[in-house]
N, C-alpha and C positions, 0 to 999 in steps of 0.2 A: 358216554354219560357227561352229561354237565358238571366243571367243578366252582366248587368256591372255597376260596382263602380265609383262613380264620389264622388266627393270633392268639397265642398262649406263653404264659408263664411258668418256668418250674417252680416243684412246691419245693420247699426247706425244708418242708417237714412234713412226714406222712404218717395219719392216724385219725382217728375219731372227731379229736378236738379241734386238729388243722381241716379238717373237713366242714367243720361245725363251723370255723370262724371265715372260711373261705364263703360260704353262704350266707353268712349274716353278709359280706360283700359285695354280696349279688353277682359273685363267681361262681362256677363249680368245678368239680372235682375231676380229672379224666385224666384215663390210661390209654398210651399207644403202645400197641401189643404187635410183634414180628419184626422188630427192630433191633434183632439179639438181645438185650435185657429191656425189659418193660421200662417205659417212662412217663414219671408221673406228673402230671404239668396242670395250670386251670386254664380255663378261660371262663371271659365274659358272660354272663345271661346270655342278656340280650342279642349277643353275638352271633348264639345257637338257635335261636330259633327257628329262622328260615333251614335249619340243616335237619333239628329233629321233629317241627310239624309240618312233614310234606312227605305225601306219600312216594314221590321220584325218589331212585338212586341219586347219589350226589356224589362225584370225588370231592375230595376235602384237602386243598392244599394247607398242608399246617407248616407254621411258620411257629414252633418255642425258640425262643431266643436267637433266632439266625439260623436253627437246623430244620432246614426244610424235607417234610414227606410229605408223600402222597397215601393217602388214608380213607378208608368206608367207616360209617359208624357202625360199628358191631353189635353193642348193645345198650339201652338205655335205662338210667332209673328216674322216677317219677316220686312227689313226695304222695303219699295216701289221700292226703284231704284237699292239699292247692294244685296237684298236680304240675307243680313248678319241677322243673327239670333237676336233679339234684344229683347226679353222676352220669358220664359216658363212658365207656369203650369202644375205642377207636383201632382199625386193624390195619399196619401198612399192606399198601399193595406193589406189587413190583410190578415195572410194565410187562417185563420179558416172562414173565410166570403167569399160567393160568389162577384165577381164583373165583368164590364163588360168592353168592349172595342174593339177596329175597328181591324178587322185582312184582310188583304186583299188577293185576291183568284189569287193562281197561275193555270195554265194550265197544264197540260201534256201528249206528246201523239199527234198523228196526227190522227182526225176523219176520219173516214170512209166515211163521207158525203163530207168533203172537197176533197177527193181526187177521190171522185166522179164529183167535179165541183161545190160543194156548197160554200155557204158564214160563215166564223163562225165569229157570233155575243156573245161577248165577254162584255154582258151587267151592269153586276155588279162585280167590280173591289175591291170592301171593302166589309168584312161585320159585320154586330155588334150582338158579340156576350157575354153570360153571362156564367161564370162557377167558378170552385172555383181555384186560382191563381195555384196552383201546376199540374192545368189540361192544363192551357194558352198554345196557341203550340206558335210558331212566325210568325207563318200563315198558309192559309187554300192550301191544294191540291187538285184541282180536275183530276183525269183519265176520260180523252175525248176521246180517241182512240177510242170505241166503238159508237159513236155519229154519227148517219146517217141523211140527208136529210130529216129536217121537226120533228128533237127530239129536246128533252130541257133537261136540267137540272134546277130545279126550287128549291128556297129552302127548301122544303117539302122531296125533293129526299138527303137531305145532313143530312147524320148521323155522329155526332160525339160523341164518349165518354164523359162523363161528362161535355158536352158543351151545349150551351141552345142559339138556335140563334133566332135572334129578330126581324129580315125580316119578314114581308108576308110570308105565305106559298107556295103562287102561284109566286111570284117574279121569274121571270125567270131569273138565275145567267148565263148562256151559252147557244147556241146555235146554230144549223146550217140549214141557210135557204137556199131556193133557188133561183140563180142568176134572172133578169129580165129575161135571154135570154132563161133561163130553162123553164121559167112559159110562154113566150112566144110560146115555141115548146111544153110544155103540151097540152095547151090549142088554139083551132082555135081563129085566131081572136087577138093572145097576150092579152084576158082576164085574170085576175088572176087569179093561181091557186093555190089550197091546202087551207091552212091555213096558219098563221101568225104565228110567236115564240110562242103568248102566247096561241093558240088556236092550238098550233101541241100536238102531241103524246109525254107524256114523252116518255125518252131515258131509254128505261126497260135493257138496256145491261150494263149502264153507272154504273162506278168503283165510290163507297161513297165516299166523301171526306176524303182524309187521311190527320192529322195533324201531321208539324213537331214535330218531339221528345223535350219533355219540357227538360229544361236542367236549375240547379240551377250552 
């Protein structure tokens, strides 16, 4: 995975109000959690951005005060109305330990099935997966060009090197089905025909997921 370096401050003071006055600063609020005791620290706005609008993994070299870790964001809060970033959780990672985390699946490629007139159902968009940190890509590739009318890719069909995903195996992650008007002219009567995404033929031509290049 690709990382970036952010810079933070410990708070003095942890609570409602120091919260409150950290954001009129245009700081916020964050915990790094797996460090033996939790540590509470802010950083910058602006800082975060590129870390929490992007849908890539990111290692996170944090630098509070001189003590350097390497960190995922865990979890994020958002204010209701401005959706201004307004707390992180942040989780160490150790190189030498497996750990896990949501990578989400990009597409690539124009199916064979769509361009025959099908529909591509685009069903799981993240997925969680476990491996040892220097394997993390920044997200999942599938090649769908080979993808006909009534195949799947399901996560059983998705190899990755030293990666360990934690979906179902049957979980259908892409698909392409057939429109109404197709199973209409199948079948007399506009009965349905075939089968459904999870009850079709895997995609025996479909390209393994390739994972972006980890990159320190």
């Amino acid at each position: 995975m690709n990382t970036v370096a952010l810079s933070g401050t410990l708070r003095k003071a942890v609570g409602t109000k120091d919260a409150a006055q950290l954001r009129r600063e245009k700081r916020v609020p964050c915990v790094l959690y797996g460090a033996g005791s939790s540590i509470h620290f802010s950083v910058e706005e602006s800082a975060l951005r590129h870390i929490i609008f992007t849908p890539e993994l990111l290692g996170v070299e944090l630098d509070v005060e001189g003590t350097k870790t390497l960190a995922v964001v865990q979890e994020k809060q958002f204010h209701p109305l401005t959706d201004r970033v307004i707390h992180v959780d942040f989780i160490q990672l150790d190189e030498k330990k497996e750990a896990q985390a949501t990578l989400s699946v990009r597409l690539t490629g124009q199916p064979v099935g769509v361009r025959k007139g099908g529909k591509l159902a685009h069903t799981m968009r993240k997925l969680r997966v476990k491996g040892m940190p220097d394997k993390m890509p920044g997200h999942l590739e599938l090649n769908i060009a080979d993808l006909d009318i009534n195949q799947t890719i399901s996560v059983s069909d998705i190899k990755i090197d030293g990666l360990t995903l934690l979906a179902r195996p049957n979980d259908v992650v892409v698909a392409v089905r057939m429109t109404k008007k197709q199973e209409d002219a199948a079948v007399p009567g506009g009965a349905p025909a075939g089968k459904d995404a999870k009850g079709a033929a895997p995609a025996k031509a479909a390209a393994p997921a390739k994972a972006a290049p980890a990159k320190k």
